[in-house]
C-alpha positions as CSV (number, residue, x, y, z in Angstrom):
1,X,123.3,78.1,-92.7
2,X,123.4,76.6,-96.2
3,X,120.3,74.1,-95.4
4,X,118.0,77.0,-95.0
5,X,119.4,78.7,-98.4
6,X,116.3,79.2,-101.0
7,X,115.9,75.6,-103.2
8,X,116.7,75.5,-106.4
9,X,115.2,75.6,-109.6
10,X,115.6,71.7,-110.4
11,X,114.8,70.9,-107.2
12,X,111.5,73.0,-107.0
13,X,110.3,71.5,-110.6
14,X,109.2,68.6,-109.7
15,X,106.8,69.7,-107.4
16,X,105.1,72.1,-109.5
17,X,104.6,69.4,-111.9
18,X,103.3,66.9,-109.5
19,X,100.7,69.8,-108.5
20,X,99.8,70.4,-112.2
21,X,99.6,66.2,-112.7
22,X,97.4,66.0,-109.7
23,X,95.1,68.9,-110.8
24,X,95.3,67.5,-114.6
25,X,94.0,64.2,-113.4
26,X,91.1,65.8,-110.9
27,X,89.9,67.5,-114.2
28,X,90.0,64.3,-116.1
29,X,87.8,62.3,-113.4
30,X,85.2,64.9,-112.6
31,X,84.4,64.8,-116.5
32,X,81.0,63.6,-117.3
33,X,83.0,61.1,-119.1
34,X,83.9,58.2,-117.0
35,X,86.6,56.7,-119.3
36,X,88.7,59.8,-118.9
37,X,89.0,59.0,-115.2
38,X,91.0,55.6,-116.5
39,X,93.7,58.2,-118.6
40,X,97.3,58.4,-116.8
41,X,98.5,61.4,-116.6
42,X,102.7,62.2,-116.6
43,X,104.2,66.0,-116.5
44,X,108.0,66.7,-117.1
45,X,109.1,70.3,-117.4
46,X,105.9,71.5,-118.8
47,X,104.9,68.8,-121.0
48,X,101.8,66.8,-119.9
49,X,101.6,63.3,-121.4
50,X,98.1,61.4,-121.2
51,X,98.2,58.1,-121.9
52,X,95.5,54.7,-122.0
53,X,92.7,54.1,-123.7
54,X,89.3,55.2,-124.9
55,X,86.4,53.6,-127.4
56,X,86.1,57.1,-129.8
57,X,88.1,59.4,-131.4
58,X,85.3,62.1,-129.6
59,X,86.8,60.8,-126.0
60,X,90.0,61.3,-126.9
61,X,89.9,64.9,-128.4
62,X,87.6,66.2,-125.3
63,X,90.5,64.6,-123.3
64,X,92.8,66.7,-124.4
65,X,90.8,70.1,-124.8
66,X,90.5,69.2,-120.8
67,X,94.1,69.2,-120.4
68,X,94.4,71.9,-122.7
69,X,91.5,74.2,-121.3
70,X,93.8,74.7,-117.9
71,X,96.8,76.0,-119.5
72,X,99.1,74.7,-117.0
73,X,101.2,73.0,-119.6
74,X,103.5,74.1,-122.8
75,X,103.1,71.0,-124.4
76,X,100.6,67.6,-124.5
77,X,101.8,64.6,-125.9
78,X,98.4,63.1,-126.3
79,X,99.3,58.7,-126.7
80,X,95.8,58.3,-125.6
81,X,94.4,54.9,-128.0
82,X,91.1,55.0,-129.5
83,X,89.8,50.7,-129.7
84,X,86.4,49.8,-129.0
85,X,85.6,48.5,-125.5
């Protein structure tokens, strides 16, 4: 039967970046940095996008060396702002 044939490649995508969103953003909140728990996290066909707000430039860069540090992702389109809080 059809139903049971194997899914397909655009159908199986968005799962696998849901799980690498979901294990993107468990890194991000069990930093010792608090703020980074407050970053959004998107993934689209192996790009991860992290986006919100931080009060240093330092924040934002160990934000994405924590992204970065899984290798899960081709590409990170880091929008993350630096203002002070």
């Amino acid at each position: 039967m059809e139903l049971l044939a194997k899914p397909t490649e655009a159908w199986s995508i968005p799962r696998v970046d849901e799980e690498t969103r979901s294990r993107l953003e468990s890194a991000l909140r069990s930093s010792r940095y608090g703020a980074l728990a407050k970053l959004s996290v998107e993934v689209s066909q192996g790009c991860a996008r992290l986006s919100g707000q931080v009060s240093s430039y330092y924040l934002k860069q160990v934000a994405q060396e924590t992204v970065l540090r899984l290798a899960t992702v081709d590409q990170l389109d880091n929008r993350v702002r630096v203002a002070a809080s």
